[in-house]
C-alpha positions in Angstrom: 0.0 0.0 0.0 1.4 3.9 -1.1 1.2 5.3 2.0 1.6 8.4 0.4 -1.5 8.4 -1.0 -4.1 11.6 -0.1 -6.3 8.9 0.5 -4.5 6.9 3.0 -3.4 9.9 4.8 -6.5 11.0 5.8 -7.6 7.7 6.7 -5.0 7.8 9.1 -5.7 11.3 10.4 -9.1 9.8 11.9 -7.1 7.7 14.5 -6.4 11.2 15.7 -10.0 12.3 15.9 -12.5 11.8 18.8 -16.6 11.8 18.6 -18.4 13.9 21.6 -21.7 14.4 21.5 -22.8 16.9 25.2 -26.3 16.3 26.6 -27.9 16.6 30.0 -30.7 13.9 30.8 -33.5 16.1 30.3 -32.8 15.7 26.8 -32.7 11.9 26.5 -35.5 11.8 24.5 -33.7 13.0 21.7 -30.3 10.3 22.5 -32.4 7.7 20.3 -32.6 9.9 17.1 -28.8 11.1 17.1 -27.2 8.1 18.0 -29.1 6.3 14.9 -28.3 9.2 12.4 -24.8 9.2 13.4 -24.3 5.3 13.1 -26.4 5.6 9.5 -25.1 8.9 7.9 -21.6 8.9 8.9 -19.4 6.2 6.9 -16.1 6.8 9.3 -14.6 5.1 12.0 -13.2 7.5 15.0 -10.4 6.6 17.4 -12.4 7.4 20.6 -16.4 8.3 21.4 -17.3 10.0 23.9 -21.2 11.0 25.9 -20.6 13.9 27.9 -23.5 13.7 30.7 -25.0 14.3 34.1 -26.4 11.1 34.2 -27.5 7.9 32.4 -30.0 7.0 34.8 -32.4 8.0 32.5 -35.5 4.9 30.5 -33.4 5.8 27.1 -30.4 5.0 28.5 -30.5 2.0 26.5 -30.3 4.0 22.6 -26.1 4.7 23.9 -24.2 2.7 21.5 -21.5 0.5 23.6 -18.4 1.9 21.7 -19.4 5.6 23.6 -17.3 6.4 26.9 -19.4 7.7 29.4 -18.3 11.1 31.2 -20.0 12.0 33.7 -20.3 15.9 34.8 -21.2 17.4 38.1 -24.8 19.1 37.1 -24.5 21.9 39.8 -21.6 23.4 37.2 -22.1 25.7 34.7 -21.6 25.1 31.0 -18.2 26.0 30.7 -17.3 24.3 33.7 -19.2 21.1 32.4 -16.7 21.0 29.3 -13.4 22.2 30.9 -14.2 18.6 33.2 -14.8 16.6 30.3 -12.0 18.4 27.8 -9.6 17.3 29.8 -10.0 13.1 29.6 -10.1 13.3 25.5 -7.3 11.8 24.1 -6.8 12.9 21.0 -5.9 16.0 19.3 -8.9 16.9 17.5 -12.6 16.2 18.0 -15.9 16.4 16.4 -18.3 18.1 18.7 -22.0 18.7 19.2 -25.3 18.3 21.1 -28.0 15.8 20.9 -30.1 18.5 18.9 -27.4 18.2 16.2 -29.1 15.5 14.4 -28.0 14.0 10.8 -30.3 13.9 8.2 -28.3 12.4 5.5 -25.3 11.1 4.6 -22.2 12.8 5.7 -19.2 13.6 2.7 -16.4 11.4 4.4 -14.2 12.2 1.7 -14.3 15.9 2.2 -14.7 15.9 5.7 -11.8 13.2 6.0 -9.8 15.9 3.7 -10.4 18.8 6.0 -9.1 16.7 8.8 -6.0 15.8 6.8 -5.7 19.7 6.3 -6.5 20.4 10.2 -4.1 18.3 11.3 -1.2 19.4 9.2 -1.6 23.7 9.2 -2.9 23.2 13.0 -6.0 24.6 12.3 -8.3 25.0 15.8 -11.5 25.3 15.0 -13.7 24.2 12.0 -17.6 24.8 11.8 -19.2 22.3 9.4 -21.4 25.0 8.2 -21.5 28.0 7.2 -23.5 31.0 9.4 -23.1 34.0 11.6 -24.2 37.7 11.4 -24.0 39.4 7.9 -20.9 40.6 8.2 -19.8 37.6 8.5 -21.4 35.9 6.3 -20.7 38.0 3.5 -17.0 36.8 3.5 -16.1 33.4 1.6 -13.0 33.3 1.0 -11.7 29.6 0.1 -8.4 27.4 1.6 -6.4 27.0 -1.4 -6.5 23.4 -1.3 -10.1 22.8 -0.6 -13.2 24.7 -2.1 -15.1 23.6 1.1 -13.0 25.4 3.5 -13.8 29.2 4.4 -11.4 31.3 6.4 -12.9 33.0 9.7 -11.2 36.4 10.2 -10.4 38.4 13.7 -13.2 40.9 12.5 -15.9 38.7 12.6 -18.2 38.7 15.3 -19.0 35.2 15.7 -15.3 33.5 15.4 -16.8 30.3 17.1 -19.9 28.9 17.6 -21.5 26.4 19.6 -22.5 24.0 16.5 -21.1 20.6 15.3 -17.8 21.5 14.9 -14.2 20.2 14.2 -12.4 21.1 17.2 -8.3 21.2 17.9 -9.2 20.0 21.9 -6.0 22.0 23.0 -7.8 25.4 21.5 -11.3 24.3 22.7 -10.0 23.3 26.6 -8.6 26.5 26.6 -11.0 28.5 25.7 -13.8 27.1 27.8 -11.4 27.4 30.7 -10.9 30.9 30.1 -14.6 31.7 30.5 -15.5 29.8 33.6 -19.2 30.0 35.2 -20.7 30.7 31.9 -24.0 29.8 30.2 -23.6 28.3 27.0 -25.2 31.6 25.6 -22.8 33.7 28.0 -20.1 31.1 26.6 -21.2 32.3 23.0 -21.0 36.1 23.6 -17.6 36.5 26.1 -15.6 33.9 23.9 -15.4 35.6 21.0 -13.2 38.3 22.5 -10.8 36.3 23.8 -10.4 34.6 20.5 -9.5 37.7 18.7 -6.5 38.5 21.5 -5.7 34.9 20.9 -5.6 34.8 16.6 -6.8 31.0 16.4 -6.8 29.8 13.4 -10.5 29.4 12.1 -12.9 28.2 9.2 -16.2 27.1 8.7 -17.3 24.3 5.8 -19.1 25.8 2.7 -19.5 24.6 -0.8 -21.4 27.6 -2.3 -24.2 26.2 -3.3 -26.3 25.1 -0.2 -29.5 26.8 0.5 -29.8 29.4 3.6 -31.7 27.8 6.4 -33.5 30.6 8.2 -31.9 34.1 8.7 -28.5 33.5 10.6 -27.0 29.9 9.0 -26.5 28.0 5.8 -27.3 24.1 5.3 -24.3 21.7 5.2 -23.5 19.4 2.1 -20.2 18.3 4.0 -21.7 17.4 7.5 -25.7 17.6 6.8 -27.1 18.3 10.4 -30.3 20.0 11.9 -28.4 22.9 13.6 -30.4 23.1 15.8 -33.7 21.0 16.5 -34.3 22.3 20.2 -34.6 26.2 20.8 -35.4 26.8 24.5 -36.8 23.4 24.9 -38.9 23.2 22.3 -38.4 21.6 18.8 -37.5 24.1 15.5 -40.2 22.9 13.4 -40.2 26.2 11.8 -36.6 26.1 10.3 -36.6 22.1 9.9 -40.4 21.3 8.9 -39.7 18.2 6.5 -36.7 17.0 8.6 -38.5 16.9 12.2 -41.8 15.4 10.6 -39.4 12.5 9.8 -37.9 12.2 12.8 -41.3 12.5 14.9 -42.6 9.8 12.7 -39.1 6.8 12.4 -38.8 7.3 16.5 -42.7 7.9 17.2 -41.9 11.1 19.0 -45.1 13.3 19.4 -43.5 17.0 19.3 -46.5 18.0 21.8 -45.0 16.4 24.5 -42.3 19.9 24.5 -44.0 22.0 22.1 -42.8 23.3 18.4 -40.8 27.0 17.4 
């Protein structure tokens, strides 16, 4: 075998690259439907996975696939205090993160998304947001990576440099970061963070081929990684943004979307 192959070399780059999914148990309801996108929309193997959690002691406790590690957070932290504790037992350089509400609803592009990886890895890239969205300044800016169309830079100037979305993560940036904003809300997390990440100069980008439609006012769908981002806005499920792609998940997991109300 060439081991000098593109091919092979991002096939090896996944033996660097951990799966995290965050939830709390008052969102188990939806561990069912994300676990079973992931395991049929995403053809590629990872080196670790891992269930960030307050508890498992939940009825659908069951729908956790075996090969997921189980960390376990203290529930009195805050957000950012929740992820410094489980940051710190990954074991791999880079991660793909997001919450239960991220859900697939069709087949991933493992050969892009195992080419960004490649091109992570070797420019040391931090942070990678598998789609494409942010305020208009922001998104008016789509400048490629000269050796992928489906890489677009984040600058300093923006004003949402990171987001909490399924993401490719460099776990030494993301630990950092989170550490550096303790006691934080996830929405406090989203507003003070992207300060400190100027003053810092990570190196960013988000995933966009050009020609995916906008979903909603603020965010772009995904051809790379295609994910409802997100189904759950303040507890209740984005039927307005994701009509066609909720009815199907109410109706394959016999979820009745009364039961927390619809957006």
């Amino acid at each position: 075998m060439d081991s000098g192959k593109p091919e092979n070399r991002w096939k090896q780059n996944m033996n660097n690259v951990s799966f995290v999914m965050y939830s709390h148990s008052t969102y188990s309801d939806l561990w069912e439907p994300f676990f079973d996108r992931a395991e049929q929309h995403i053809n590629l193997s990872f080196a670790k996975y891992y269930l960030f959690v307050d508890s498992i002691d939940v009825p659908p406790s069951q729908h956790i696939p075996e090969k997921y590690e189980i960390i376990l957070y203290d529930d009195t932290d805050s957000y950012t205090d929740r992820l410094t504790s489980c940051l710190q037992k990954i074991e791999t350089e880079y991660c793909i993160f997001q919450h239960e509400d991220m859900i697939l609803y069709d087949d991933i592009n493992a050969t892009t998304v195992k080419k960004i990886l490649h091109i992570a890895e070797k420019e040391k890239i931090d942070y990678i947001k598998l789609l494409k969205g942010g305020s208009p300044k922001d998104t008016h800016s789509d400048l490629s990576h000269k050796e992928c169309t489906a890489l677009r830079e984040i600058y300093a100037t923006f004003d949402y440099i990171i987001a909490i979305q399924s993401s490719i993560w460099k776990v030494k940036a993301f630990l950092e970061i989170v550490s550096a904003n303790p006691d934080q809300s996830i929405w406090q997390f989203e507003l003070s963070a992207q300060e400190y990440c100027r003053t810092k100069n990570y190196s960013c980008f988000y995933s966009f081929e050009g020609n995916e439609k906008k979903r909603g006012l603020f965010h772009w769908d995904s051809s790379v990684w295609p994910v409802i981002a997100t189904a759950i806005f303040k507890g209740k499920w984005t039927v307005d943004q994701y009509p066609q792609e909720l009815k199907e998940i109410f109706i394959q997991y016999a979820i009745d979307p009364a039961d927390r109300g619809t957006c």
